[in-house]
C-alpha positions in Angstrom: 5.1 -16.7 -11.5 4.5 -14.2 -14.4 2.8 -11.3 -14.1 -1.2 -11.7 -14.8 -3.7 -9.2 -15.0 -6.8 -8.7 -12.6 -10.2 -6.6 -12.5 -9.4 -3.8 -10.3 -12.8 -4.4 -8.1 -16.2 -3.2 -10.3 -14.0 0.1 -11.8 -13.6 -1.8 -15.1 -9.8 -0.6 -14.9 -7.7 -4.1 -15.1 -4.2 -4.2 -13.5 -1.3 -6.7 -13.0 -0.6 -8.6 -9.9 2.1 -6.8 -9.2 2.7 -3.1 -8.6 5.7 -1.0 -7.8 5.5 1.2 -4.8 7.8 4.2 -4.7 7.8 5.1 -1.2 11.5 5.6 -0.8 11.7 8.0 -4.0 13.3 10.8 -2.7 14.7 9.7 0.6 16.4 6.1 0.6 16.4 5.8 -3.5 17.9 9.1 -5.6 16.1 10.1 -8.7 18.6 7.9 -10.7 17.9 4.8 -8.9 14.0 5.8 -8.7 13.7 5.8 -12.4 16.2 2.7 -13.3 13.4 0.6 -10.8 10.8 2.0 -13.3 12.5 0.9 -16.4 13.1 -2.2 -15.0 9.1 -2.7 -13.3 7.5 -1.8 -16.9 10.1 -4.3 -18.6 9.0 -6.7 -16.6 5.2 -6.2 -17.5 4.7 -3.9 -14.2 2.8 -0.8 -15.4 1.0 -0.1 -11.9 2.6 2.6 -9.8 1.7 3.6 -6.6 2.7 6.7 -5.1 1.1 9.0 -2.5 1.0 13.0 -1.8 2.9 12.3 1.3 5.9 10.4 -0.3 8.8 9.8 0.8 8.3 8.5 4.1 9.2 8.8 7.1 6.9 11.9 5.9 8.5 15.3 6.3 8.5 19.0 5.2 11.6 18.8 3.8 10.9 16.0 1.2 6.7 15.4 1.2 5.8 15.6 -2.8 9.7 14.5 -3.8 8.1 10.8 -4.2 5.0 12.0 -7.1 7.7 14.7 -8.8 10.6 11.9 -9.3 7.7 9.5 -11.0 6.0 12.3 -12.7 9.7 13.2 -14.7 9.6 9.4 -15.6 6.1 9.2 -16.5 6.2 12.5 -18.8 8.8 10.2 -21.3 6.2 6.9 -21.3 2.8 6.9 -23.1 0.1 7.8 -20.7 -2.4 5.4 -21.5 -0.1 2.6 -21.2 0.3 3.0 -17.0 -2.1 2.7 -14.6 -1.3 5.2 -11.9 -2.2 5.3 -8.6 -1.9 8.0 -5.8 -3.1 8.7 -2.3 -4.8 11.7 -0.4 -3.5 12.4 3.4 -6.1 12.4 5.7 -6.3 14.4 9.2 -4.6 14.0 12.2 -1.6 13.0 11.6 0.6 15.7 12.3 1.6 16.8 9.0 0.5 20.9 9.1 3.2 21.4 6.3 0.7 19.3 3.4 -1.5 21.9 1.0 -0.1 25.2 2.5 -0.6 24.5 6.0 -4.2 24.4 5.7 -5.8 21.8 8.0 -5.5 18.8 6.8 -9.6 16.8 6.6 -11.0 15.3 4.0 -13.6 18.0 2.8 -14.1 19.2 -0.9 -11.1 21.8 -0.2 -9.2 19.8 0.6 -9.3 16.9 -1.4 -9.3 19.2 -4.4 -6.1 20.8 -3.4 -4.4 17.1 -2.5 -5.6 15.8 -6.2 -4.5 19.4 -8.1 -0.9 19.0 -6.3 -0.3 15.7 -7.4 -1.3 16.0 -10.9 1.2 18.7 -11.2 4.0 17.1 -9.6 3.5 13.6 -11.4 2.5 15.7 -14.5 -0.6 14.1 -15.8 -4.1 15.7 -16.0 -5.6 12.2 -14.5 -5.0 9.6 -11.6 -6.1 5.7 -12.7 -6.5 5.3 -8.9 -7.3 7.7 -6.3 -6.8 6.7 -2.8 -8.0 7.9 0.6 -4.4 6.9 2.8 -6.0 6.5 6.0 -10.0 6.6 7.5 -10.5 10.8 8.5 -12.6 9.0 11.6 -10.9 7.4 14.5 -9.9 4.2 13.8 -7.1 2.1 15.0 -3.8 2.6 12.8 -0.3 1.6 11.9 0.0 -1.1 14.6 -2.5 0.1 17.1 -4.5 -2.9 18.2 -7.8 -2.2 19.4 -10.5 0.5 18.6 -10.7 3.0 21.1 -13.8 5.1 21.6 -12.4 7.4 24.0 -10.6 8.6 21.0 -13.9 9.8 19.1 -13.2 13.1 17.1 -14.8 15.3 14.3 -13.9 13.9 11.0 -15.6 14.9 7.6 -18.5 12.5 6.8 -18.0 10.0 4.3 -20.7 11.4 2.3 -19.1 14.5 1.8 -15.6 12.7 0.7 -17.6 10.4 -1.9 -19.2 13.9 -3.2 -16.2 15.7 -3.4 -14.1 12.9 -5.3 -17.4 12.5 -7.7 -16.6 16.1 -8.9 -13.4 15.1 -9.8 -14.3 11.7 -11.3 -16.9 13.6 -13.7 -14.2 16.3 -14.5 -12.0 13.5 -15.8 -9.3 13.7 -13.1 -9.9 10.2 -11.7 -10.8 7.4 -13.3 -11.2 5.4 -10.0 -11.2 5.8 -6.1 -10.2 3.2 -3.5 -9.8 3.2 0.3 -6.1 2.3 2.0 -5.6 1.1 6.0 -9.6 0.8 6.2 -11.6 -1.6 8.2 -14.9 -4.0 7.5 -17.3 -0.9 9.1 -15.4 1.8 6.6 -15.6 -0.1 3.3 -18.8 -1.1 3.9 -20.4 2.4 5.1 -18.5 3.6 1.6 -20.1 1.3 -0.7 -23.9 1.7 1.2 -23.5 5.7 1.0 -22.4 5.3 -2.5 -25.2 3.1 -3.8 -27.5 5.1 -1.9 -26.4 8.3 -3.5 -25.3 7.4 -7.2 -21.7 8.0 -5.9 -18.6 6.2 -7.2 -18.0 3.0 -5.4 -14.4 2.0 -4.2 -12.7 -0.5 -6.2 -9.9 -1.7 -4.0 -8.2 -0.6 -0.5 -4.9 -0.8 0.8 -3.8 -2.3 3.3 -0.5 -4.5 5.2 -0.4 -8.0 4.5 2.1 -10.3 5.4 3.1 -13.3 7.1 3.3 -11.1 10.4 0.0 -9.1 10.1 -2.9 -11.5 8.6 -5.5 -9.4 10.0 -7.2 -8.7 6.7 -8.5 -12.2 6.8 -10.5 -11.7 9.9 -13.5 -10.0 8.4 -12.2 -7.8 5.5 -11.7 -10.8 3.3 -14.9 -11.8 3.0 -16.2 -8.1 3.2 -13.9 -7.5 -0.4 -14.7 -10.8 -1.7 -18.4 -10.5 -1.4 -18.6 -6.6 -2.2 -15.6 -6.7 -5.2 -13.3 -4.7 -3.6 -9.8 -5.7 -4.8 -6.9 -5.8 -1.9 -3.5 -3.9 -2.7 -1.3 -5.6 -0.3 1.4 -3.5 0.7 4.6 -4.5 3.1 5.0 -8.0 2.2 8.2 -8.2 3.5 7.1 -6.5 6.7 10.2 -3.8 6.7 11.9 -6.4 6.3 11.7 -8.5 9.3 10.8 -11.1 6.7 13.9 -11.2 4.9 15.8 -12.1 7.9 17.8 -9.6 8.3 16.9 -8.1 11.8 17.6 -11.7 13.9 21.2 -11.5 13.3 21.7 -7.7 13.8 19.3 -5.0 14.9 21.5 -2.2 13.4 21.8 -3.8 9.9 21.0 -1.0 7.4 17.6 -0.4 6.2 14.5 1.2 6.9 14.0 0.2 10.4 18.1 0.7 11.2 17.8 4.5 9.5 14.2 5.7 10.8 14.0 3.9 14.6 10.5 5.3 15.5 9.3 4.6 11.9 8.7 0.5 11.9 6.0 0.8 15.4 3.9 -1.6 13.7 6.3 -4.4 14.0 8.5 -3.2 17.5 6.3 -6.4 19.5 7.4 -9.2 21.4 5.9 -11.8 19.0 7.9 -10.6 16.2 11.3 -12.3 16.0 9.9 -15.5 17.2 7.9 -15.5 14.1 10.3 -14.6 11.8 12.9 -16.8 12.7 10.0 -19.3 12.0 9.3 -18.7 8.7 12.8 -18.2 8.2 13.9 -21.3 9.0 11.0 -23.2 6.7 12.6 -21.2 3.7 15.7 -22.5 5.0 14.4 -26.0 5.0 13.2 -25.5 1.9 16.2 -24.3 -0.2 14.5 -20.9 -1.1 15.1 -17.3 0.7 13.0 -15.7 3.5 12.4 -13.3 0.6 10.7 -16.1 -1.7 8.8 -17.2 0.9 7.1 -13.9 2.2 6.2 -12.4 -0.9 5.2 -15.5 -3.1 2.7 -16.1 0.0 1.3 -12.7 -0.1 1.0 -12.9 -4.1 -0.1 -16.8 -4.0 -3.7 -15.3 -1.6 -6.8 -15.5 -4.1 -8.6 -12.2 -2.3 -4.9 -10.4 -3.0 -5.6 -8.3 -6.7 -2.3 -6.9 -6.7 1.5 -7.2 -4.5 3.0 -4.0 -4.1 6.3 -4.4 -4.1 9.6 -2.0 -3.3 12.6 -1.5 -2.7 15.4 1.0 -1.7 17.9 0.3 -4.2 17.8 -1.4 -8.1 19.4 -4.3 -6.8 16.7 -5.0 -3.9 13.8 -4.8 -6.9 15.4 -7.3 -8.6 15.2 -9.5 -5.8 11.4 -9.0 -5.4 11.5 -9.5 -8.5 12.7 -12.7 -8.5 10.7 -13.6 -5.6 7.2 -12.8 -7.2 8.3 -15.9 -9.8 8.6 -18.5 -6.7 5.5 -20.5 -7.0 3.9 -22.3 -3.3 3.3 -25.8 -3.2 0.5 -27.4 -1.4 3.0 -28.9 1.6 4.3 -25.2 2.2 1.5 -23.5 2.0 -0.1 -25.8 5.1 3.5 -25.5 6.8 3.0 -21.4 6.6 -0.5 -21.8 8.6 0.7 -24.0 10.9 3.6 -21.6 11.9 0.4 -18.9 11.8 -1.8 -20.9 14.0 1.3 -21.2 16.9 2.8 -17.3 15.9 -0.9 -15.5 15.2 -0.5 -11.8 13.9 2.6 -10.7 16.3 2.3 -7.3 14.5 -1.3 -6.3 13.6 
């Protein structure tokens, strides 16, 4: 499938369908590797990065910013107006004290104008195409928790305040756009009322898993986007990579979930493998990978505006690569929902 190019929700920016995330950039993938992956992305007609203030993950002192400072020593050789960049602010409560001094991490003007400042000097830019919000600052279920728990009610700054604080830096000319990631129906609708109400930007897109594993976003939030034009930037097609296969035949085979045990939560269920060896053994059927299949579902989805797609290592990108080119037929794409309908969202 080649690369096409979408509305990126009611912003007026337009993107591809595919976008290279760069969360291993400074932890799994050196500096070299990072920036051969970005050669390779814009060759292939990929000019939509996504990065974040936390980057690399697992997120730690020792490495948080490494991710925006590798792409920002790539970015300062390519002409500007030919990328469309996108980067993410860290919300509270997460346990990362070390982020913007040690100050405590919310989502109030100080904040958010610290986060943005930060990663327009590591990434070297003076604007972000795309300006993110990485998690809801209210409590909300995350990262493979299941249900909404009110018990868990905290302070959190009001939404209002964010929208005012991220207009200030959409007028100043250091945002062109802002969008949501890991939100819910309740969130991305309270965004868009307060912003109509107030003359405040309106999110373009959110962020959010999609897979073969996690569906969820089609169990309210598809209509919500399609209905409101909010574009969805699916992220962790391949699911850690559960979906490639790799995990059935050996827990301890290297990657992500083999080097960082307490990092892949989202998918440690009991559902899991019984899916995935599922879809696994339809690719199988069908002559193609377990790769193929999981990310040209993701990019077939009509609500999905752009894939975001990455990889550890050069050779892993090309794979993905590859993958986004796979095209579903009508027979597969019905075999894929009847695996759904017997192995529904085994890690939401």
């Amino acid at each position: 499938m080649p690369v096409i190019t979408r509305p990126l929700g009611a912003s007026g920016l337009v993107v591809p369908n595919i976008c290279l995330g760069t969360m291993t950039f400074g932890q799994q993938t050196d500096a070299a590797d990072a920036h051969a992956q970005l050669d390779l992305a814009l060759a292939s007609g990929i000019n939509f990065i996504d990065a974040a203030e936390m980057y690399p993950v697992p997120a730690r002192a020792e490495t948080a910013g490494a991710t925006e400072r590798i792409v920002g020593d790539w970015l300062a050789r390519q002409p500007r107006d030919k990328i469309m960049l996108a980067t993410k602010v860290a919300s509270s409560a997460r346990g990362m004290a070390w982020l913007r001094d040690g100050q405590p991490l919310t989502l109030d003007r100080a904040n958010i104008r610290a986060a943005i400042e930060g990663s327009l000097k590591r990434l070297r830019t003076d604007y972000i195409d795309l300006y993110q919000i990485h998690w809801p600052a209210r409590n909300q279920a995350m990262f493979g928790q299941w249900r909404f728990e009110p018990t868990n009610e905290h302070a959190s700054t009001p939404i209002r305040e964010q929208l005012e604080a991220l207009a200030e830096l959409v007028r100043e000319g250091k945002i062109r756009a802002i969008g949501l990631s890991n939100e819910h129906p309740w969130g991305i609708m309270e965004f868009l009322r307060i912003g109509r109400e107030y003359g405040l930007p309106l999110v373009a897109s959110t962020q959010n898993a999609y897979n073969l594993l996690n569906r969820k976003f089609e169990y309210g939030l598809d209509e919500v986007c399609w209905r409101e034009n909010v574009g969805l930037l699916a992220y962790s097609a391949l699911a850690f990579g559960h979906l490639t296969g790799k995990y059935l035949q050996d827990p301890q085979t290297p990657g992500r979930l083999s080097l960082f045990p307490n990092f892949g939560q989202r998918y440690d269920k009991p559902g899991v493998p019984l899916a995935v060896r599922a879809y696994v053994e339809l690719a199988e059927r069908h002559g193609i990978s377990p790769t193929q299949l999981a990310i040209a579902f993701v990019v077939s989805r009509p609500f999905v505006t752009s894939t975001i797609i990455g990889a550890s290592r050069l050779e892993q990108l090309r794979e993905n690569l590859a993958a986004c080119r796979f095209t579903l037929n009508e027979a597969l794409a019905a075999e894929i929902d009847r695996i759904h309908l017997t192995h529904s969202n085994p890690a939401p």
